[in-house]
C-alpha positions as CSV (number, residue, x, y, z in Angstrom):
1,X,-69.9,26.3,74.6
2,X,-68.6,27.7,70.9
3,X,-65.1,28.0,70.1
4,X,-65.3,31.3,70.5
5,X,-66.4,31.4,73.9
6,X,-64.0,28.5,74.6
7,X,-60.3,30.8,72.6
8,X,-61.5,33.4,74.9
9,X,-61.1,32.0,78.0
10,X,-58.2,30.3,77.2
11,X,-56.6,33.9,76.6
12,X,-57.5,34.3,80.2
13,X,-54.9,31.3,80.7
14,X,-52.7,32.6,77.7
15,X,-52.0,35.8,79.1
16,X,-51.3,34.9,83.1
17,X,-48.7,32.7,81.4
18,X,-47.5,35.2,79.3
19,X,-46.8,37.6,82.5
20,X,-45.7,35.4,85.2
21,X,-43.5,32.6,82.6
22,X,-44.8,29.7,84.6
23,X,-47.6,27.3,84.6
24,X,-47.6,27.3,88.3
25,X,-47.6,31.4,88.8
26,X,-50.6,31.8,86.2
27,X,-52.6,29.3,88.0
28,X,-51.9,31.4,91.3
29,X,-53.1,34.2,89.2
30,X,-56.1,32.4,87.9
31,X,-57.6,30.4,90.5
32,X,-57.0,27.3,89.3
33,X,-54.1,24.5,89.0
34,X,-51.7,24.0,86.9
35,X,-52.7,21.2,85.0
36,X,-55.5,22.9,84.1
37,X,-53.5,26.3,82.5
38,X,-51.5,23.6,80.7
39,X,-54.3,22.1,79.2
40,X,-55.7,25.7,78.3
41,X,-52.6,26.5,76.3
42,X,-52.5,23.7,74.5
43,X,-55.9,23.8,73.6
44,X,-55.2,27.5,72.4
45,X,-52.4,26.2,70.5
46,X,-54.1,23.3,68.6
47,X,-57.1,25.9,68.0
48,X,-54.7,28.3,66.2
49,X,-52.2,25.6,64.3
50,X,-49.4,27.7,66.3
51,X,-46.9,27.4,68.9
52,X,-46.9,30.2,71.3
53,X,-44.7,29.4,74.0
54,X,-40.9,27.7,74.1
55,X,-40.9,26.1,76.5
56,X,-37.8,25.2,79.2
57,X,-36.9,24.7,82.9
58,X,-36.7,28.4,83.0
59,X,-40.6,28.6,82.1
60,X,-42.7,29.7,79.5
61,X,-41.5,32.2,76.8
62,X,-43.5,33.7,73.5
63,X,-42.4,33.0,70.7
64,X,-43.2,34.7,67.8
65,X,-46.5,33.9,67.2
66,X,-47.1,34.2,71.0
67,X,-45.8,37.8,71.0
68,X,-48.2,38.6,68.1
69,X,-51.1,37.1,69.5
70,X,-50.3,39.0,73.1
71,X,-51.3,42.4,71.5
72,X,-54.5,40.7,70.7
73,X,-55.2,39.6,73.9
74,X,-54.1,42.9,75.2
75,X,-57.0,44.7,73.2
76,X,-59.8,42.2,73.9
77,X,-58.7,42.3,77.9
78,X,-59.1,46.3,77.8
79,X,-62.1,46.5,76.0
80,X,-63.4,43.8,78.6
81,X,-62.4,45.3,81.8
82,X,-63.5,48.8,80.2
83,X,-67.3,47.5,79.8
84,X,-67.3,45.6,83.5
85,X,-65.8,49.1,84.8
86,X,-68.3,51.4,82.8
87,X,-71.1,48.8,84.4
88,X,-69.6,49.5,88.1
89,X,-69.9,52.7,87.5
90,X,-73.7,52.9,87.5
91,X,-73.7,50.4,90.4
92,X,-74.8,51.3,93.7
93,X,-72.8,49.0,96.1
94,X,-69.0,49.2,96.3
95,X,-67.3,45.4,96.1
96,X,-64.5,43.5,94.7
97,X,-61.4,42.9,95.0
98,X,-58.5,46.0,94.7
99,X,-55.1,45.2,94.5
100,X,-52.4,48.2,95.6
101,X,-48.7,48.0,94.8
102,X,-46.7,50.6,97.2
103,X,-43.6,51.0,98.2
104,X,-42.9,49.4,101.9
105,X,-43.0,51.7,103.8
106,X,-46.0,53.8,102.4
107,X,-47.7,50.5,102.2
108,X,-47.0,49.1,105.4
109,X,-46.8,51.9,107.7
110,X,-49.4,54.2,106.2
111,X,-52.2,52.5,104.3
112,X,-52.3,49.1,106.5
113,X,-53.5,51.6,109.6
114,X,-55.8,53.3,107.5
115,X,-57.8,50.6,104.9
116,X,-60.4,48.9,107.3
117,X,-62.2,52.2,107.8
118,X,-62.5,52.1,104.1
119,X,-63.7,48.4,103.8
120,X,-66.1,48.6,107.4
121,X,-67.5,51.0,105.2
122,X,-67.9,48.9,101.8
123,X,-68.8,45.2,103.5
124,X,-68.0,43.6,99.9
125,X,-64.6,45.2,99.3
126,X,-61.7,43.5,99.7
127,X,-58.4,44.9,99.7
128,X,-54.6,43.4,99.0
129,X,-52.0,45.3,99.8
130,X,-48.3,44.5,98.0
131,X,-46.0,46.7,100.5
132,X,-42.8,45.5,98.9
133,X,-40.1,47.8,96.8
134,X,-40.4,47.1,93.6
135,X,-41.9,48.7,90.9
136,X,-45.5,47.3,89.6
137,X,-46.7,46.8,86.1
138,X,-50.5,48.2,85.5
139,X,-50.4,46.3,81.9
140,X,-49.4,43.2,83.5
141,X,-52.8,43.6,86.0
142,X,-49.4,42.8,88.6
143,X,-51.7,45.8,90.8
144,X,-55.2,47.7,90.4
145,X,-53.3,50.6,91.5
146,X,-49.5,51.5,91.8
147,X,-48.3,54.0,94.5
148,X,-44.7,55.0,92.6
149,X,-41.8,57.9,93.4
150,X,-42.4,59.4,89.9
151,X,-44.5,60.0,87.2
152,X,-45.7,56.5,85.1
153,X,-43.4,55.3,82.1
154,X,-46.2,52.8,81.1
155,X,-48.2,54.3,78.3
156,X,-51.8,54.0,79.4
157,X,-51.7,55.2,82.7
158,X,-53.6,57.5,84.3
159,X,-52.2,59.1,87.3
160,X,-51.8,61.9,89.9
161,X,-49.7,63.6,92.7
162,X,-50.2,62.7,95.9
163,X,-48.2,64.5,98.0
164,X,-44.6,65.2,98.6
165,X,-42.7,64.1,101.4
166,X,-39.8,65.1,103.1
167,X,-36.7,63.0,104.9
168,X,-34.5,64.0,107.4
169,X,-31.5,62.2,109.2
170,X,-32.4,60.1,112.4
171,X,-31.0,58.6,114.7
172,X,-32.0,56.1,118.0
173,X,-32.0,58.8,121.3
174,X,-29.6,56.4,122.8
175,X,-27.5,56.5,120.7
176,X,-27.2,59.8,119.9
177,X,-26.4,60.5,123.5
178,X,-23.5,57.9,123.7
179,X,-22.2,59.2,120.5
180,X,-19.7,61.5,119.0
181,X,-21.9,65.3,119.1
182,X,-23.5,66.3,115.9
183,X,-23.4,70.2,116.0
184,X,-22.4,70.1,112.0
185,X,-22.8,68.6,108.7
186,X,-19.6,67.6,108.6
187,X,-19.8,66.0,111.9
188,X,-21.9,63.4,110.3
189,X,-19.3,61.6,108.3
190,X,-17.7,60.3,112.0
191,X,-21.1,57.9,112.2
192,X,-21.9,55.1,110.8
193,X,-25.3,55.1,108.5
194,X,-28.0,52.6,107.8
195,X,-29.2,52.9,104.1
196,X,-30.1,50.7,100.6
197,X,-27.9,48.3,98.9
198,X,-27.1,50.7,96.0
199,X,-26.9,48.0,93.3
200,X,-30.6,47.2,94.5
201,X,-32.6,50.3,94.1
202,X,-35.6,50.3,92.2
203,X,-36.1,53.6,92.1
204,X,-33.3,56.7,91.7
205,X,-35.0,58.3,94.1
206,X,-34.6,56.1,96.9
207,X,-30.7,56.9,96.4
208,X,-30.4,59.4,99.4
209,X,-26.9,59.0,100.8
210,X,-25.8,59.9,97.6
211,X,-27.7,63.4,97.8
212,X,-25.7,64.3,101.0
213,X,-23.0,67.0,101.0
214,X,-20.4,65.8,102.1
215,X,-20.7,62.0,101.4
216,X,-21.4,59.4,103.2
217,X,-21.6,55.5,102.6
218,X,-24.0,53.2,104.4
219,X,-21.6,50.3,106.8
220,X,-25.5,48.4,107.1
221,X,-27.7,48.0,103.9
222,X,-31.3,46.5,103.3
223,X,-33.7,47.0,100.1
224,X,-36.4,46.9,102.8
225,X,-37.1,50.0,104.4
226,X,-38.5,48.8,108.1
227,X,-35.3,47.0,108.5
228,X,-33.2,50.2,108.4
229,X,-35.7,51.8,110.9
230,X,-35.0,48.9,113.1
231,X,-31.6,48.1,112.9
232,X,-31.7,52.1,113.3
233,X,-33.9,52.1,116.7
234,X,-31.3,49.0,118.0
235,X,-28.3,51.7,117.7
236,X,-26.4,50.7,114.3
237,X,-26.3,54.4,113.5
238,X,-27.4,57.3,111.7
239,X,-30.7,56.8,108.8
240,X,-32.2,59.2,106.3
241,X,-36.0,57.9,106.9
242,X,-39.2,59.9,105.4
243,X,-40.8,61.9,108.5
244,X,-44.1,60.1,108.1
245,X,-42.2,56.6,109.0
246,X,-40.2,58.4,111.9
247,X,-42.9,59.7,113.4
248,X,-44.4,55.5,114.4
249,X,-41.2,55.3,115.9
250,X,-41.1,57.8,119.3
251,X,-37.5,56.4,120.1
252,X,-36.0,58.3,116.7
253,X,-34.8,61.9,117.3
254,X,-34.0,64.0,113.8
255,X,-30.4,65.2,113.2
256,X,-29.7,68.6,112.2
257,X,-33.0,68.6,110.6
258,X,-32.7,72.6,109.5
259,X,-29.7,71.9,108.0
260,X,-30.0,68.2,106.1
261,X,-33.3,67.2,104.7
262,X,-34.4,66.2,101.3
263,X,-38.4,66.0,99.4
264,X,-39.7,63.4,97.6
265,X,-42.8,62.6,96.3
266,X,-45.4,59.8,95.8
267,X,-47.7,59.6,92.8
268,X,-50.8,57.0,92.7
269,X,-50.9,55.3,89.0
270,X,-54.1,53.3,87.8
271,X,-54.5,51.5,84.1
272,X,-57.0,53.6,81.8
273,X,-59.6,50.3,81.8
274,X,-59.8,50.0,85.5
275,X,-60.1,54.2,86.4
276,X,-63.9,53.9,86.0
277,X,-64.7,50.8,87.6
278,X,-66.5,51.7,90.9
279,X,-64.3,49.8,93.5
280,X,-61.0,51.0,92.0
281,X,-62.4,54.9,92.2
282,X,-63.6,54.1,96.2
283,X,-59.6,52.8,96.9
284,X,-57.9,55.4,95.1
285,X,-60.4,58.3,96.8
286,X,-59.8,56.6,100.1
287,X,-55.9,57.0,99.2
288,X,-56.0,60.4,98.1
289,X,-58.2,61.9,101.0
290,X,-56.1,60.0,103.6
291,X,-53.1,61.5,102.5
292,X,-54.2,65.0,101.9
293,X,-55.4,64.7,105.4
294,X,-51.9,63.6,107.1
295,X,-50.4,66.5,105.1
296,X,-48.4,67.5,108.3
297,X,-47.2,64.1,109.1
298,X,-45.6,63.8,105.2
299,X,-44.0,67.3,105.8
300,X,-42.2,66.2,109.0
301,X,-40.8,68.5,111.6
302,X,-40.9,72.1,111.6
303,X,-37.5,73.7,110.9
């Protein structure tokens, strides 16, 4: 092989190291072990004369030359994954792997029902979904697509509005009936309420007890969204919970719902090098037609 070929595919090793800081994560990203990113980087290292990485029992971090030689990578990566996805494009079959970042909920209650009718259709698709909350970076390749609460802040991005949702207040029907009546907003500060850890929150717009009039705190908090539904369900107290996650859940009831609700709304993000690449544009269809299809179920309740 010539040196060429050989720097360019230790870039491939260079730049899983550059975005997860450890020999052990990049090989998780690359397929391979450890031992064998090491040797890549050190092989990139003696090829350039440079030092790219200090190195500490915190992991890997670039130095300067490292930094400099990232933007590089960077540019050979896109103009890479832009030629394989301008060659999908004209393919006829639909297969590969496509990664989706979501939030949980949307991720886990939403998609995970709805992607095998997608890859029954497409025998050599494969799909991962990362239902966690947490925001995803498209320039790290961390996700093939990102399903965020707001527009992109990563430059590069191509992306579109999906829906919007709303939220209402819920509580378990048992609960509710052993429990101090509800007949006002104000009532609603006498119960206790499930929400976020505040300090937590990946996104601003997952702050919803703070967009309540008159205020209320949460007594039980959890960054993951399933576990307020089901500490919820069991009778801990009072939830705001998007409609379309309620409505899994027959044993929720909505509280004053034409008095207290509140919208939100998802947008699907996707790198610029990957929006042409035929198995990227069958997930993201799948994604968008699904949704505009459950429109009801996102708006909740009539009111």
């Amino acid at each position: 092989m010539s040196r060429t070929g050989r720097n360019w595919d230790d870039l491939r090793f260079f730049l899983a190291v550059a975005r997860t800081g450890t020999l052990s994560a990049a090989a998780a990203r690359t397929g391979t072990e450890h031992t064998t990113v090491g040797r890549r980087i050190r092989a990139l290292e003696e090829g350039l004369g440079a030092r790219l990485f200090h190195r500490s029992n915190l992991g890997y971090a670039l130095t300067e030359d490292g930094a400099n030689l990232l933007e590089v990578a960077e540019t050979m990566e896109s103009a890479f994954l832009s030629a394989s996805a301008a060659t999908q494009a004209g393919a006829q079959s639909v297969s590969g792997t496509v990664r989706i970042g979501a939030p949980d909920g949307f991720g886990s209650v939403f998609l995970a029902s709805r992607m095998h009718r997608l890859t029954e259709r497409h025998p050599g698709l494969e799909v991962e979904i990362m239902a966690t909350a947490r925001i995803f970076s498209l320039s790290k390749r961390e996700a093939d697509i990102v399903i965020g609460l707001s527009t992109p802040q990563q430059a590069r991005v191509v992306a579109r509005r999906l829906t919007d949702y709303r939220l209402f207040v819920y509580g378990a029907e048992a609960y509710l009936a052993a429990a101090a009546p509800i007949t006002a907003v104000s009532d609603l500060t006498a119960h206790p309420f499930v929400g976020y850890i505040e300090d937590m929150l990946f996104a601003r717009e997952l702050n919803y007890l703070g967009a309540l009039e008159p205020a209320v705190s949460a007594r039980l908090r959890s960054t993951n969204l399933l576990a307020q539904v089901h500490a919820t369900l069991n009778g801990a107290g009072l939830c705001i919970l998007p409609a379309f996650i309620a409505a899994a859940h027959p044993g929720l009831a909505p509280v004053l719902p034409g008095a207290v609700s509140l919208t939100r709304s998802f947008h699907m993000h996707i790198h610029e090098d990957h929006r042409k690449a035929a198995h990227i544009r069958a997930v993201a269809g799948f994604i968008a037609g699904e949704v505009e299809a459950a429109g009801a179920l996102f708006a909740g309740p009539a009111v």
